[in-house]
VOMI-788260 format. One record per atom (N, C-alpha, C): residue in three letters; x, y, z. Coordinates in steps of 0.001 Angstrom, whole numbers. Layout:
BEGIN
["ALA"; [X; Y; Z]] ...
This chain:
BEGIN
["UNK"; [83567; 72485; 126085]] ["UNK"; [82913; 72149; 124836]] ["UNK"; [83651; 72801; 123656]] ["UNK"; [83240; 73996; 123033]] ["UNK"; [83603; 74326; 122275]] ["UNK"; [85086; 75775; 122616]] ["UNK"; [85680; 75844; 121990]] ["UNK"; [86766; 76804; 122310]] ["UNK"; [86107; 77986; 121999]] ["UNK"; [86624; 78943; 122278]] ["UNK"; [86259; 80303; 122230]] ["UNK"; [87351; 80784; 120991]] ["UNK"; [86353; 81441; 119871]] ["UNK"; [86984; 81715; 118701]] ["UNK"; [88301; 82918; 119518]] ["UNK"; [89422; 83089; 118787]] ["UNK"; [90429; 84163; 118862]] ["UNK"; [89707; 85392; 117817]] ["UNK"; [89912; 86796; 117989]] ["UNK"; [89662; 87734; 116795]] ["UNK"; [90201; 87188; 115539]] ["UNK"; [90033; 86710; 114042]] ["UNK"; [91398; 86835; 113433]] ["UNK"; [91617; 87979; 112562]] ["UNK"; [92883; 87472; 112438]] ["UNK"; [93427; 88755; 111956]] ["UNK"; [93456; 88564; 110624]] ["UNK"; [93859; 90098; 109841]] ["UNK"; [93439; 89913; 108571]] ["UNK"; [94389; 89722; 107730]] ["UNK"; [94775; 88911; 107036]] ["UNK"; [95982; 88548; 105864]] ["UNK"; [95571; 89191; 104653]] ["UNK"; [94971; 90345; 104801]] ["UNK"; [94581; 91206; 103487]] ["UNK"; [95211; 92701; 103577]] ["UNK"; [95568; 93519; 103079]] ["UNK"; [96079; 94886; 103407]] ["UNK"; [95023; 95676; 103421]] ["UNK"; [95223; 96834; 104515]] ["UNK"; [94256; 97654; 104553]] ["UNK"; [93757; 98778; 103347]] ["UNK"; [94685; 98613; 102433]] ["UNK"; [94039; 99284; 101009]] ["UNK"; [92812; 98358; 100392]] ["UNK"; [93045; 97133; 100267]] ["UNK"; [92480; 95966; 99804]] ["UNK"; [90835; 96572; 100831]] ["UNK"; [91068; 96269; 102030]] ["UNK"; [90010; 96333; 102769]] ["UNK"; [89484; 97657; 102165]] ["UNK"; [90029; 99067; 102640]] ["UNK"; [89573; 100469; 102483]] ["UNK"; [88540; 99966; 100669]] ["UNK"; [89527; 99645; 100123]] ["UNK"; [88703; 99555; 98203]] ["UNK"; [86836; 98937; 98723]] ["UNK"; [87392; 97784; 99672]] ["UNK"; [86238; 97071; 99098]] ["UNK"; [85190; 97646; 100316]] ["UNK"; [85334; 97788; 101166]] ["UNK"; [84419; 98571; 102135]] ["UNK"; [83487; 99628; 101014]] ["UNK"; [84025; 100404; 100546]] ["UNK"; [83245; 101322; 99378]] ["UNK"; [82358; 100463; 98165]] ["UNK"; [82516; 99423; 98196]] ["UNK"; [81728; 98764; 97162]] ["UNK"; [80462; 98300; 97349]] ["UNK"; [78967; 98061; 96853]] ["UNK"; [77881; 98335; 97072]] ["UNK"; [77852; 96322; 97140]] ["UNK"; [76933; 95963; 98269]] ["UNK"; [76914; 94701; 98841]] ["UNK"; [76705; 93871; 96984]] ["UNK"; [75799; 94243; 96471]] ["UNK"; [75512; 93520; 95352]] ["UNK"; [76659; 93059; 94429]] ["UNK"; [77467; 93762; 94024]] ["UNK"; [78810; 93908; 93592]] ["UNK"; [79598; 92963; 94146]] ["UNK"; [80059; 92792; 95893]] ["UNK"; [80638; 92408; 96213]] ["UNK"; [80426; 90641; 96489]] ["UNK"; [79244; 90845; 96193]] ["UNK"; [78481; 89271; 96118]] ["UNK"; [79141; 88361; 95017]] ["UNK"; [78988; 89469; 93658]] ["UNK"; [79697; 89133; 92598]] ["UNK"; [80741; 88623; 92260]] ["UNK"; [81566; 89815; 93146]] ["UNK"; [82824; 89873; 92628]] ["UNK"; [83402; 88786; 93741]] ["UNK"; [82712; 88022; 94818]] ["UNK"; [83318; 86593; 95848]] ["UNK"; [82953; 85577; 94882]] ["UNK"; [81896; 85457; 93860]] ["UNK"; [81734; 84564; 93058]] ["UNK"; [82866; 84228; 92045]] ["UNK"; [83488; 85768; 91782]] ["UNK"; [83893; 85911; 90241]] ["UNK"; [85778; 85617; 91211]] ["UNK"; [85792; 86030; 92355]] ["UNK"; [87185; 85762; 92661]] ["UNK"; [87393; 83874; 92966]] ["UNK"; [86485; 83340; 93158]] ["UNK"; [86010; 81675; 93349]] ["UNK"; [86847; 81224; 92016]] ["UNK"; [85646; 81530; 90915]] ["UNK"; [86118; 81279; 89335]] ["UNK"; [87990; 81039; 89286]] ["UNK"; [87872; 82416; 89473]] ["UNK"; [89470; 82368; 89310]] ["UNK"; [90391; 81956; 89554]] ["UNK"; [90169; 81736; 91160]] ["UNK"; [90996; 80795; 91652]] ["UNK"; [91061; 79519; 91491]] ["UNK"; [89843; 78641; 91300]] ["UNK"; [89839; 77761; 90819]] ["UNK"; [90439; 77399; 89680]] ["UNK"; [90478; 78200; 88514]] ["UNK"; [90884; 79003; 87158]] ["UNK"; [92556; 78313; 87549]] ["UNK"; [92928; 79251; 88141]] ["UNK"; [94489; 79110; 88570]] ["UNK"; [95097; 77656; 89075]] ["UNK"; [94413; 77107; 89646]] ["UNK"; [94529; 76125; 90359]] ["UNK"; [94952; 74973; 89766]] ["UNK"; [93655; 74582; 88844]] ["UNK"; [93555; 74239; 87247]] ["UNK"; [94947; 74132; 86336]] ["UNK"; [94851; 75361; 86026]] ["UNK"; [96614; 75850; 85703]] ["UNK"; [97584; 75469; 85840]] ["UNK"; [97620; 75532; 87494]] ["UNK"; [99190; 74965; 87977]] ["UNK"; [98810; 73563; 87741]] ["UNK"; [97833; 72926; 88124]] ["UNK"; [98022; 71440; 87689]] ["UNK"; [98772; 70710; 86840]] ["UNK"; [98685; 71273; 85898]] ["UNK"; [98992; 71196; 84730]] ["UNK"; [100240; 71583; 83876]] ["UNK"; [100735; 72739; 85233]] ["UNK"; [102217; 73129; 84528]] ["UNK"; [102775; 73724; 85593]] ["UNK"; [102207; 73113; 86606]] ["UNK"; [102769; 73832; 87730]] ["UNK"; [104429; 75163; 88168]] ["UNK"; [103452; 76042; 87427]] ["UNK"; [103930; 77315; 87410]] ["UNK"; [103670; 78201; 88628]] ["UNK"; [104988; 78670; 89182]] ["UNK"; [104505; 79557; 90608]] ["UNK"; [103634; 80448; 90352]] ["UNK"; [103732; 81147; 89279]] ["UNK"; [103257; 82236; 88825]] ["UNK"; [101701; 82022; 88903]] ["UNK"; [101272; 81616; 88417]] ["UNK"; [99847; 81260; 88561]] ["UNK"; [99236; 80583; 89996]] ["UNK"; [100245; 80370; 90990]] ["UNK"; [99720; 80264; 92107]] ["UNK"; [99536; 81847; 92999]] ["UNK"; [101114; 83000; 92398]] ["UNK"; [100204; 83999; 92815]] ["UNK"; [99610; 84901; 92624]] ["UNK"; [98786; 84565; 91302]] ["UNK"; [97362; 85121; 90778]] ["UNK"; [96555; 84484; 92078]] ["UNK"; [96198; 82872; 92275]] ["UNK"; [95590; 82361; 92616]] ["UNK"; [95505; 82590; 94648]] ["UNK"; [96802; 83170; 94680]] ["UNK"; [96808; 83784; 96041]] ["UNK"; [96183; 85651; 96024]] ["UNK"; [96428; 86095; 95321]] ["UNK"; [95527; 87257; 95132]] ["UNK"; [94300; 87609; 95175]] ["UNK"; [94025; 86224; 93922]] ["UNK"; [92189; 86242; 93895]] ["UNK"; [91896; 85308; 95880]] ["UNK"; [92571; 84774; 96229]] ["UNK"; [91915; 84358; 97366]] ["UNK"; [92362; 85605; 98596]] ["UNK"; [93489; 86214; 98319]] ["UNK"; [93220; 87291; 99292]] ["UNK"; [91710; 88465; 99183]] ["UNK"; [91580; 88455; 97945]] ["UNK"; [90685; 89622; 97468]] ["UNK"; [88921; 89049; 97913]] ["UNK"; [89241; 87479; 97956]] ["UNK"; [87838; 87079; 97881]] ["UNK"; [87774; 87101; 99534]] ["UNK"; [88638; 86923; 100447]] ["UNK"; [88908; 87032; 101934]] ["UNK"; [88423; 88298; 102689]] ["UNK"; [88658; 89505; 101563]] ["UNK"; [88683; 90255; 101503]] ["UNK"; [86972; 90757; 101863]] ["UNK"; [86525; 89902; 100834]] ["UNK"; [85076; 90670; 100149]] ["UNK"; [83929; 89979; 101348]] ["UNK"; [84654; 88595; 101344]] ["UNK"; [83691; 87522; 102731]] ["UNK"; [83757; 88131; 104049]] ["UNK"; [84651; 89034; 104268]] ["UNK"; [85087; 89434; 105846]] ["UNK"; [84177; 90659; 105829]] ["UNK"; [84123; 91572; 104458]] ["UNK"; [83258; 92925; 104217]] ["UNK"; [81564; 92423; 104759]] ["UNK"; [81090; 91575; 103727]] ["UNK"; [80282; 90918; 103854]] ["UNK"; [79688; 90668; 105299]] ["UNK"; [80263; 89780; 105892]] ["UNK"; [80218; 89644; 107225]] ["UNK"; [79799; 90843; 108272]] ["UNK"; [80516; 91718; 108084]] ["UNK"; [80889; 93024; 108960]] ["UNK"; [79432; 93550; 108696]] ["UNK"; [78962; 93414; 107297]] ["UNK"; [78175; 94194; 107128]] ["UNK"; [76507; 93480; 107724]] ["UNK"; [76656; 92265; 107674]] ["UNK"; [76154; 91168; 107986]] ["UNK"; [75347; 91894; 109680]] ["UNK"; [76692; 91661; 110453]] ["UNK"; [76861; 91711; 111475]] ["UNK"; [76317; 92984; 112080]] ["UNK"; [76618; 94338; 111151]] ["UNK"; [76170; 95556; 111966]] ["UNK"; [75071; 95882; 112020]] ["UNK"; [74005; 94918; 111178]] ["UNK"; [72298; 95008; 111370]] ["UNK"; [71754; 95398; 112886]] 
């Protein structure tokens, strides 16, 4: 039926992780909303002038928001 998920691994650095582990769940709710914005923001951007540069803002804010969804989760999870 269904496959058996693999662990994955994390395409975020462990500073990235260490920062956001310390951040209070409410915050981090936020700040997956506010990294969304942005990327979208960016996205937008390159459309329009398709500049690398603004794709890696737009890879940042999606590492950071990867970041905050995986925290989330963990924290989710250790109930």
């Amino acid at each position: 039926m269904f496959k058996k998920q693999l662990p994955m691994t994390k395409p975020f650095s462990e500073k990235v992780a260490k920062r956001v582990s310390r951040i209070p769940t409410a915050d981090l709710e936020m700040w997956a909303e506010n990294s969304l914005i942005e990327i979208s923001r960016c996205l937008r951007m390159y459309g329009g002038s398709r500049d690398s540069g603004v794709l890696d803002e737009a890879l940042l804010g999606a590492e950071a928001l990867h970041a905050v969804v995986n925290e989330l989760k963990e924290r989710t999870t250790k109930r």
